[in-house]
Each structure stands twice: as C-alpha cells, then as structure tokens.
N, C-alpha and C positions, 0 to 999 in steps of 0.2 A: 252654363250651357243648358239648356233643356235639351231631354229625351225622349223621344219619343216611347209610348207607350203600348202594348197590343192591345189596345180598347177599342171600340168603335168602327171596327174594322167591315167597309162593304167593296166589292170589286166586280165589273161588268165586265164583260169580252167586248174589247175594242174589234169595230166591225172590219178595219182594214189592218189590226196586227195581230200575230199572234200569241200573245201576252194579253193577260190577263191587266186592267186599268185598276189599280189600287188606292182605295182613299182612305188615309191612316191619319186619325187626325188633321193635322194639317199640311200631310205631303200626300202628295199626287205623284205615283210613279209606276212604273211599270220592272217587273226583274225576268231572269232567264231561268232563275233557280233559288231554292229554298234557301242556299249559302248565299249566294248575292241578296238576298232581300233583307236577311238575317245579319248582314254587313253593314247593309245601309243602313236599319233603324237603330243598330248598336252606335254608326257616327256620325251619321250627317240627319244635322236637323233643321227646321226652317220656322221662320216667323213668319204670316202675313200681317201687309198692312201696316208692316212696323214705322213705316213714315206715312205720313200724308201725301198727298198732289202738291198739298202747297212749300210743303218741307221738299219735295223734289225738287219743285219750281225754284226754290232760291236755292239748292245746291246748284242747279244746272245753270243757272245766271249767275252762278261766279263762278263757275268753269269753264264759263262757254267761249271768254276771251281769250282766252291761253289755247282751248282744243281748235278752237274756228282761224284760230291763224295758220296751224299747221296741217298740211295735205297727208289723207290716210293711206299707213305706210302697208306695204303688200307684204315684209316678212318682217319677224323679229329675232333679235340677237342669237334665240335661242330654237327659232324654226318652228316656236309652237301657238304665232299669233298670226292670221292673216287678215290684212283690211282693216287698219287699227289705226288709233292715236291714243296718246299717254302723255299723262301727267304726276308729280307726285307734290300734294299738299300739306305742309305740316300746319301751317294757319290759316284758319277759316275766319270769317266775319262773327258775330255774334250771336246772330241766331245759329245760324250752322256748327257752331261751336258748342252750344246745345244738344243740336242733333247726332253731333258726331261720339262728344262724349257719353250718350247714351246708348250710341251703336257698340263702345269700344266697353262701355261696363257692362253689356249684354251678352256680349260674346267672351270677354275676358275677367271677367266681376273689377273689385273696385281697387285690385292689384294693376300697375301700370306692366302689364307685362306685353308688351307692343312699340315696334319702333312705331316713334312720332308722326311720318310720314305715311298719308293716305296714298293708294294707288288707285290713279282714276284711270280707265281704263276705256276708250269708245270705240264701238264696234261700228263700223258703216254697214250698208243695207244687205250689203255681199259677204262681211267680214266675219267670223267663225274662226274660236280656239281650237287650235290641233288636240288630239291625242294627248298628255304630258303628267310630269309628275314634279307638282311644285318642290323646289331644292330643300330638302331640309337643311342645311347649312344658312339659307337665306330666310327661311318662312318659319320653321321651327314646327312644334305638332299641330294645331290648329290654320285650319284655313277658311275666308267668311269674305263675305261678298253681298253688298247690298246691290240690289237690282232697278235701276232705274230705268224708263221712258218706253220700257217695253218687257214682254212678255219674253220667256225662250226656255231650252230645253237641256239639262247639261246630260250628257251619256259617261255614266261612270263603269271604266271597263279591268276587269282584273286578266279576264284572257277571253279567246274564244267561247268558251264556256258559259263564262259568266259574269255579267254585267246588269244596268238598272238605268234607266231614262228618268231621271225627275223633272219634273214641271218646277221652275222656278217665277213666280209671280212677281209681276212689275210691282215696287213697293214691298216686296219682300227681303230678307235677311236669310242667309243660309250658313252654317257652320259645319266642318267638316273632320272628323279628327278617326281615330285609330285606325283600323286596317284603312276604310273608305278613303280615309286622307294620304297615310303612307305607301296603298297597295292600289290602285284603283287608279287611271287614266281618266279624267274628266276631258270632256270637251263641250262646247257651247256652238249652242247657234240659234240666234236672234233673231227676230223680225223686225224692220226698222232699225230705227237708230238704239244701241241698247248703251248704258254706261254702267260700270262695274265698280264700285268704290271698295275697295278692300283692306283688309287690315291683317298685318299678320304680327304674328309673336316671337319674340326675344329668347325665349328658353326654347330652350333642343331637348328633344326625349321627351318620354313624358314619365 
C-alpha cells in the first residue's frame, strides 16, 4: 500500500465551499476537521494514472457485453447502490489479465490475499452510492477501486462532525484501510457513465 506523506503540502479556498481545497501529493480533497484529514492520509491512498486510456478501452470492451445487456437497476440488495449494473469477473483476456494482476499486487503485494472475482460495478448518468459501510465479513480490511470513464467524488463521513470529499480521477486506483475503511461512510457520485472495478481481501482484521 502506499502512504501518504505530509510533504508538499499547498491548499486554496474553494470559492463556492467552505473548506479549504488540499493537494497532498497526489489526493485532492477537502476535510471538516484536523481528525478527519488525519484519518484520511493515515488510510486511503490513491494512484493516478495507474492505467492507461488504452488499458481502459479494452477493459471496457470486454465488459461492455455482459453490462449492455442489462437495464440499470434503481436499488440494491443492500439499499446502498442507486442506478447501477454489476458484474463479477474472475477471467479476463490476456491483456486484461496483465492489468488486473498488477492492480491486485498494488494494492495487495504479491500475497494472493483476495477473492478471485472482480467487482465491476456501473454507475449510469443519475446513479450514485449511498452512505455505507462495506461488510467486513464479505470485504475484509482493505477496500480499492479503480476508476474508470469518468471523473467523481467519494464523501467519506464518520459523523456530523466530521468527514472529507476526495476527488477520485478517472484512471485512478484508490485504497482504503484502517479507521477510513472500518469507520467512515463513503458515498460516490459520478458524472457520466463511471465503472468501478474493485477488489477486496480474504483476511478479516488486520
């Protein structure tokens, strides 16, 4: 996992919020409080750029059969997805199987500690993740999400108090682990069409 680090640190006043806009290396984000920002760089980190356009392009054409057949669903099982389709991948083609393997020893080193199956996950023009906090039972400590075909914005909320908006970039990787991961409500919302490839881990606890 990479961490982030307190180097390089500049921050402007966004002119329509009242938070301060922070650029920390390479996340982009906004907090409400010295503990929330101090949460964030302790567990969620982000890669940009980690694929290509053209590595998108051929994950998206060999998903697009399988998402393009099915119409985007309004709720999910668990009330915390709206205006969605899903799929889950365990074999890719051969390039893809490159790229995927190196999303999965990024986030996970070159321990296979990860069920086999990718979660694709597409968001239509309207569709946006609720509030939620991924099961630890099903997902384990880490949680990571490549961001494909579009830009967007996850809000990671621990209470009233205190929460952080990161900018997630199209072609970016994000990882998310200790309090951020187990204490913290993320929710997403896209522009355009956005897909979510994610990967989670096998061991519980950390």
């Amino acid at each position: 996992m990479l961490h982030l680090q307190k180097l390089d640190v500049s921050c402007k006043r966004g002119i329509s919020l009242l938070l301060d806009i922070c650029h920390r290396k390479s996340l982009t984000y906004t907090t409400s409080t010295s503990k929330a920002e101090s949460d964030l760089l302790a567990g969620f980190s982000l890669s940009k750029d980690f694929i290509s356009q053209q590595e998108e392009q051929t994950i998206v054409t060999e998903v697009n059969p399988t998402l393009l057949r099915r119409k985007y669903n309004k709720g999910h099982w668990d009330n915390a997805i709206v205006l969605f389709r899903e799929t889950e991948k365990s074999e890719w083609n051969e390039e893809n199987s490159k790229t995927m393997k190196r999303f999965e020893e990024h986030v996970f080193g070159i321990k296979e500690l990860y069920l086999p199956a990718t979660h694709v996950l597409d968001l239509s023009e309207d569709g946006y993740i609720k509030p939620h906090i991924d099961s630890i039972k099903f997902c384990g400590p880490l949680v990571s999400g490549l961001s494909l075909l579009s830009d967007s914005v996850m809000r990671l909320r621990l209470d009233e108090e205190n929460y952080a908006d990161v900018f997630l970039p199209r072609l970016s990787v994000y990882i998310m682990s200790k309090d951020i991961r187990y204490k913290y409500n993320p929710r997403d919302s896209g522009q355009l069409r956005l897909l979510f490839m994610t990967r989670i881990s096998t061991v519980l606890g950390e």
